[in-house]
C-alpha positions as CSV (number, residue, x, y, z in Angstrom):
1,X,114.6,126.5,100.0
2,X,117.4,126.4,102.6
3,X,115.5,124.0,104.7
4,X,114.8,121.8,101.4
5,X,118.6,122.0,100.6
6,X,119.7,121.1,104.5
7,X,117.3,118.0,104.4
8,X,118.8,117.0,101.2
9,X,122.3,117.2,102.6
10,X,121.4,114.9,105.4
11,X,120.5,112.8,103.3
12,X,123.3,112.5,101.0
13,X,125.6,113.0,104.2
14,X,123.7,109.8,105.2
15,X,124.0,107.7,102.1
16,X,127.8,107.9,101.7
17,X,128.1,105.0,104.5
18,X,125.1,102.5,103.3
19,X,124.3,101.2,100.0
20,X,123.4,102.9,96.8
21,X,121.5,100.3,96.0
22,X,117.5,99.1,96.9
23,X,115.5,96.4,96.4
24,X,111.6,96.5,96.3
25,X,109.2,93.9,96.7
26,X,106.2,94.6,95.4
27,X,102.5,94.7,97.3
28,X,99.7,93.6,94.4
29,X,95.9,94.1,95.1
30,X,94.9,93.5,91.2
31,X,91.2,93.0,91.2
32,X,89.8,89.3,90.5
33,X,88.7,89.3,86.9
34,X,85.3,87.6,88.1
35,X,83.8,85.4,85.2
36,X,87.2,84.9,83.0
37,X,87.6,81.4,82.6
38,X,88.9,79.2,80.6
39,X,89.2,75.3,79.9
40,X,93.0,75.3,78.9
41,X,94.1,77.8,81.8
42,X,97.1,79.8,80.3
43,X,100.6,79.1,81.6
44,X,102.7,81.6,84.0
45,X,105.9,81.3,84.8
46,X,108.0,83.7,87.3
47,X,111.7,84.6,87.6
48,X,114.1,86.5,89.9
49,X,116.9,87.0,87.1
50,X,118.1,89.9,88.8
51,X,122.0,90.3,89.6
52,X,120.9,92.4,92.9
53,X,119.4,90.4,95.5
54,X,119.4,91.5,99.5
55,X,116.9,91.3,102.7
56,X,116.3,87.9,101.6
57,X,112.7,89.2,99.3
58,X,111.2,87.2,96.8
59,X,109.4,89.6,94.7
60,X,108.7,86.7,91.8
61,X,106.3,85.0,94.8
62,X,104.3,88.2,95.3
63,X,103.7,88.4,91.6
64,X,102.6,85.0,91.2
65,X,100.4,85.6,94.5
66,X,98.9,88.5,92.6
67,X,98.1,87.0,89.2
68,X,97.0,83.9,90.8
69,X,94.6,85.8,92.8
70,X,93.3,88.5,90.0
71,X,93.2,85.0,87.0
72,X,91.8,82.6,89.7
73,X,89.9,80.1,86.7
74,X,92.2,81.6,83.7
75,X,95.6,80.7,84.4
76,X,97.8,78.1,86.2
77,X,101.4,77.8,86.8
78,X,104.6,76.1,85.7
79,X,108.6,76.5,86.8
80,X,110.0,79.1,84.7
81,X,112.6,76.6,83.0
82,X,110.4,73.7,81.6
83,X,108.9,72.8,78.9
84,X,105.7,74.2,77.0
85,X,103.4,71.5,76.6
86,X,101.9,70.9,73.0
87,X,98.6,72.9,72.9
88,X,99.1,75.5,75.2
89,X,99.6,79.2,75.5
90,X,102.1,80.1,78.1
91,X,103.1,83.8,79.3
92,X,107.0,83.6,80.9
93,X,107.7,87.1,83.1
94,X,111.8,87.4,83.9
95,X,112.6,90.1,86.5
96,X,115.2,91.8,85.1
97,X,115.5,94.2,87.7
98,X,113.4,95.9,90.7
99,X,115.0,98.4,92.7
100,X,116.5,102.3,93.3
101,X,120.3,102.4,92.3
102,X,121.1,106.0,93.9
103,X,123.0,108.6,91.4
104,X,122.8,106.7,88.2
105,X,120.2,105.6,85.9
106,X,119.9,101.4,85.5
107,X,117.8,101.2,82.3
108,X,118.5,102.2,78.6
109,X,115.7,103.5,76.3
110,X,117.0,102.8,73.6
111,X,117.7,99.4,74.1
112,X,113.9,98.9,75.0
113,X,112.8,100.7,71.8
114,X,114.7,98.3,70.1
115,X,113.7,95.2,71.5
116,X,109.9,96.4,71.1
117,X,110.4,96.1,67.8
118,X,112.1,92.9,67.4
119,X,109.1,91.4,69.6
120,X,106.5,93.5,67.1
121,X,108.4,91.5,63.8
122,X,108.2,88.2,65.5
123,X,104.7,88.7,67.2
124,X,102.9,86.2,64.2
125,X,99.6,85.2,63.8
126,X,97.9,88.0,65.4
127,X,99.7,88.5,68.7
128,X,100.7,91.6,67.2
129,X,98.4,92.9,69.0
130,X,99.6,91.8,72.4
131,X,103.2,93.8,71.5
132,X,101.0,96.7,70.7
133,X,98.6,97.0,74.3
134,X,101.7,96.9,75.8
135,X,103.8,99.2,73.8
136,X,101.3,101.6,73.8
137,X,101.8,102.5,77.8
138,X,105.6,102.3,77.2
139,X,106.8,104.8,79.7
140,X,109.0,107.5,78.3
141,X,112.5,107.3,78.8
142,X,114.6,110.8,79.1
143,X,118.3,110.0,77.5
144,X,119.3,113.3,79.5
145,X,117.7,112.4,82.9
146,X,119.3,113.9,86.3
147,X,120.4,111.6,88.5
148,X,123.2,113.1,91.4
149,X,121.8,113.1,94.5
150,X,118.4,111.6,93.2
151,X,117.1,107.6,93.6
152,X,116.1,106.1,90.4
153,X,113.4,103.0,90.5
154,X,113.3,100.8,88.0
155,X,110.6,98.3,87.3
156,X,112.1,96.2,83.6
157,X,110.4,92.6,83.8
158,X,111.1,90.1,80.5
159,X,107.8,88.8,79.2
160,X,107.5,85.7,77.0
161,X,104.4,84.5,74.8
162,X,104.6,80.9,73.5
163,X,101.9,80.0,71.6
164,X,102.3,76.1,71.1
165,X,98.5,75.0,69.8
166,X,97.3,73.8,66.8
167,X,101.2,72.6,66.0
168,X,102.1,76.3,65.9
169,X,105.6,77.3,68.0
170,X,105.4,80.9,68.4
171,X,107.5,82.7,70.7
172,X,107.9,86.6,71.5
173,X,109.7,88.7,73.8
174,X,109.2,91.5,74.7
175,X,110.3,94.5,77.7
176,X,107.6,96.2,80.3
177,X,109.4,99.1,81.3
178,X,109.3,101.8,83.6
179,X,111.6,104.9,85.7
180,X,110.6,107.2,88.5
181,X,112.4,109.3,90.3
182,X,112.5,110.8,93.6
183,X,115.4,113.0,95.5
184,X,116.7,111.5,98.6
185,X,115.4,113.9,101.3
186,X,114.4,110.5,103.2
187,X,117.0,108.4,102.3
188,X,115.9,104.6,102.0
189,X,112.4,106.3,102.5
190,X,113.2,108.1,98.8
191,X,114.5,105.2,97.7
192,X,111.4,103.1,98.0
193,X,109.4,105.3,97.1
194,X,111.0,105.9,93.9
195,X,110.6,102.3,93.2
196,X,107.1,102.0,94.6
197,X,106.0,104.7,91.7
198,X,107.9,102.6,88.8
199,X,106.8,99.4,89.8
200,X,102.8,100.6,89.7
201,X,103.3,101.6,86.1
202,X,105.3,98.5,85.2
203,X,102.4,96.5,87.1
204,X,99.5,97.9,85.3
205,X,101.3,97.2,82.0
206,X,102.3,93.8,82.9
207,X,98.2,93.1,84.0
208,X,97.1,94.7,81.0
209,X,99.0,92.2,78.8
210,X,98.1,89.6,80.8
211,X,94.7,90.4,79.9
212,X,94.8,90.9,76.3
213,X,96.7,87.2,76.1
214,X,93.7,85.8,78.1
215,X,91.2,87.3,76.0
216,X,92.5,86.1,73.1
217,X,92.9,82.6,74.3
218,X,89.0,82.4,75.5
219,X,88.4,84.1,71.9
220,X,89.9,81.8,69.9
């Protein structure tokens, strides 16, 4: 206990002349979904939106690298700000923010609860269902959460389905969310870590939307 608590003072002793504040750039090794094709690829579209930017990453290029590697014959890409074309499905992921902020907690739960709903209202036509995959891995959020002398990752990405086939113009948003945290006994080392651990939850969700949108294009 007294060496835990001496490691832990370093640490903080350590942080109060560098930045409380990490970005991550995430690593994705999705596996190739072998055999998922389709004729009218669905539409990705990637964003940095995020108001912390340093080390000069681009996390929106690993993502696309990683969807474009696990959707090979099922998806293809467009810039974030054009237009959907008439007849296609498009899925539009904003980074909203991907990082450790050191002593204070950078996302509200209740914020997301709310805006899962909103998405679940406008979700027509049977892309309900793609709200509810991802809703149902919706990582808990604790309004009470410790955070002196802790790093707190957050993964929060943006997602957008437009559904512009058949002279239908559906659009949804909705959040893919998730927190870990990790005490700063290694510092930066803590602070990536913390981020590392959100970002895999936040990934799996973001893939297993991904998924369910793609299905139900070859389906339909």
């Amino acid at each position: 206990m007294i060496r835990y608590t001496h490691l832990l003072t370093i640490g903080l002793v350590l942080l109060a002349g560098c930045s409380t504040y990490k970005n991550y750039s995430p690593n994705i090794h999705e596996p190739s979904r072998d055999g998922l094709s389709l004729k009218q690829p669905v539409i990705v579209s990637v964003f940095d939106g995020r108001g912390n930017r340093d080390g000069g990453q681009n996390p929106a290029d690993k993502i696309k690298s990683g969807i474009k590697r696990a959707y090979p014959e099922a998806v293809t890409f467009s810039d974030y700000f054009s237009a959907t074309p008439s007849g296609r499905v498009r899925i539009k992921i904003r980074i909203q923010e991907l990082g450790s902020q050191f002593g204070s907690r950078v996302v509200s739960g209740v914020a997301i609860a709310n805006q899962y709903g909103r998405a679940s209202a406008l979700a027509t036509d049977g892309w309900n269902t793609v709200v509810a995959s991802a809703q149902s891995q919706q990582t808990t959020f604790g309004s009470a959460m410790a955070a002196e002398g802790w790093w707190i990752g957050a993964a929060w990405l943006e997602v957008t389905v437009e559904d512009k086939r058949a002279n239908k113009n559906i659009s949804f948003s909705f959040p893919i969310v998730s927190e870990h945290r990790e005490a700063s006994m290694w510092g930066y080392g803590s602070a990536k870590a913390a981020t590392k651990r959100a970002w895999s939850i936040a990934s799996a969700q973001l893939f297993s939307t991904i998924d369910s949108v793609v299905l139900k294009v070859r389906d339909q």
